[in-house]
C-alpha positions in Angstrom: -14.5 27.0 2.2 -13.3 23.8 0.7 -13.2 23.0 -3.0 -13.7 20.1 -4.8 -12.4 19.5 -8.2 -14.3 16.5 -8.9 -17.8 17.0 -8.3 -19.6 16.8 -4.9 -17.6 13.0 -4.2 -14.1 13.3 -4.8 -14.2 9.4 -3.6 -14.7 7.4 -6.7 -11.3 9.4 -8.2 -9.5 8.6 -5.3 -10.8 4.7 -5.1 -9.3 4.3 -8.8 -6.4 5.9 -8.5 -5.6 3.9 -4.9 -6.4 0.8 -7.6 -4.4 2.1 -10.2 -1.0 3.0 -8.0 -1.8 -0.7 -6.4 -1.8 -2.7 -10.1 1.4 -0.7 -10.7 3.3 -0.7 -7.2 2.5 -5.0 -7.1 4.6 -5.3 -10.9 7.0 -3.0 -10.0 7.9 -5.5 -6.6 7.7 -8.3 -8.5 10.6 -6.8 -11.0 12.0 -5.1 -8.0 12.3 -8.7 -6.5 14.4 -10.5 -8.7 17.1 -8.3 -8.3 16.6 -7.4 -4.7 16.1 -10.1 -2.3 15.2 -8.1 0.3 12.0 -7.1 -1.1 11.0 -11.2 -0.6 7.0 -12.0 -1.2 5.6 -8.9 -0.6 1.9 -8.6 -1.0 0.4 -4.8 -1.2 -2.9 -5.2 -0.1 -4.3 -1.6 -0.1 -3.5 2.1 -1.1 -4.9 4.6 0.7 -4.4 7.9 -1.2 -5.1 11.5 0.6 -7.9 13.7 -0.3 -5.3 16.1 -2.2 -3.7 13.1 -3.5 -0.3 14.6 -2.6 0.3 11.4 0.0 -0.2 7.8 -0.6 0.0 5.1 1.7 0.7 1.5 0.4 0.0 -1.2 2.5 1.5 -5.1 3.0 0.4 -8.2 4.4 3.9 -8.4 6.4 6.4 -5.7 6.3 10.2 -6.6 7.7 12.4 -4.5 8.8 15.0 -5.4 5.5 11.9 -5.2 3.2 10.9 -2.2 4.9 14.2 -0.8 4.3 14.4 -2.2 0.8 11.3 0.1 -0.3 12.8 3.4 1.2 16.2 2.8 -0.6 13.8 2.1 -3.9 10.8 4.6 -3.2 12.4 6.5 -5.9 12.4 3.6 -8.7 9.0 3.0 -7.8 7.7 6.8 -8.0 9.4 6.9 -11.1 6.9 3.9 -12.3 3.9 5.3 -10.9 4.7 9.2 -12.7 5.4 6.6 -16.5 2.6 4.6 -16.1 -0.1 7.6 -14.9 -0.9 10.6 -16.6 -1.2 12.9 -13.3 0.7 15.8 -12.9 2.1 15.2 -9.8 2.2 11.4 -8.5 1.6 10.7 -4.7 4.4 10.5 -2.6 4.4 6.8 -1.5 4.9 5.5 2.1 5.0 1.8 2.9 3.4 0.4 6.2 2.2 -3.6 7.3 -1.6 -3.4 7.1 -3.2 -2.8 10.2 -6.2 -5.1 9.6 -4.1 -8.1 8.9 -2.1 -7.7 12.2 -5.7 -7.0 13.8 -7.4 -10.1 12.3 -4.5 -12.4 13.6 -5.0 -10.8 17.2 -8.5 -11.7 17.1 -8.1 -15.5 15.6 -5.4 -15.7 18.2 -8.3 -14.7 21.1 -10.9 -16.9 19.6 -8.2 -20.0 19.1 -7.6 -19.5 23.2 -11.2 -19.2 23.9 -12.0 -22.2 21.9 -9.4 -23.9 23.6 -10.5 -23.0 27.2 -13.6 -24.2 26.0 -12.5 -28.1 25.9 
């Protein structure tokens, strides 16, 4: 039998805190940024933390393979910020991924642009 902690919807908990580890993830880049160009214009455009909140996954509108690498070398200074700035007992661990619906929706306008342009 599964338990939840948090009443019969655990979802509003996890929909703040994937709000929360988003507000702080986006400052810490930006300071992350100044010192390492790598990181570039990064955009986090979602967290999607597990049920059990022991995973969470941040997501970018474009994730290079140097940025990518970037954020694994810094996951650390970043997990430190999340475990200051929260008062959970154990922070998420973060992984970092480009977001799937901003590759999908450029698939789609690139469909539509060819269709329109078959059109004419």
């Amino acid at each position: 039998m599964a338990h939840s902690s948090g009443g019969r919807h655990p979802y509003p908990r996890t929909a703040r805190l994937n709000q929360v580890l988003r507000e702080i993830i986006s400052e810490q880049l930006m300071r992350i940024s100044d010192v390492d160009e790598r990181i570039g214009l990064l955009t986090v455009t979602g967290v999607d933390t597990s049920a059990d909140m022991s995973q969470a996954m941040v997501f970018f509108d474009s994730l290079s393979e140097e940025a990518s690498a970037a954020l694994e070398q810094r996951r650390a200074q970043i997990q430190a910020a999340v475990n200051a700035q929260t008062r959970m007992k154990r922070t998420p661990k973060l992984s970092f991924m480009a977001d799937p619906a901003i590759a999908h929706g450029a698939a789609v306008e690139e469909i539509l642009r060819r269709h329109s342009h078959d059109d004419e």
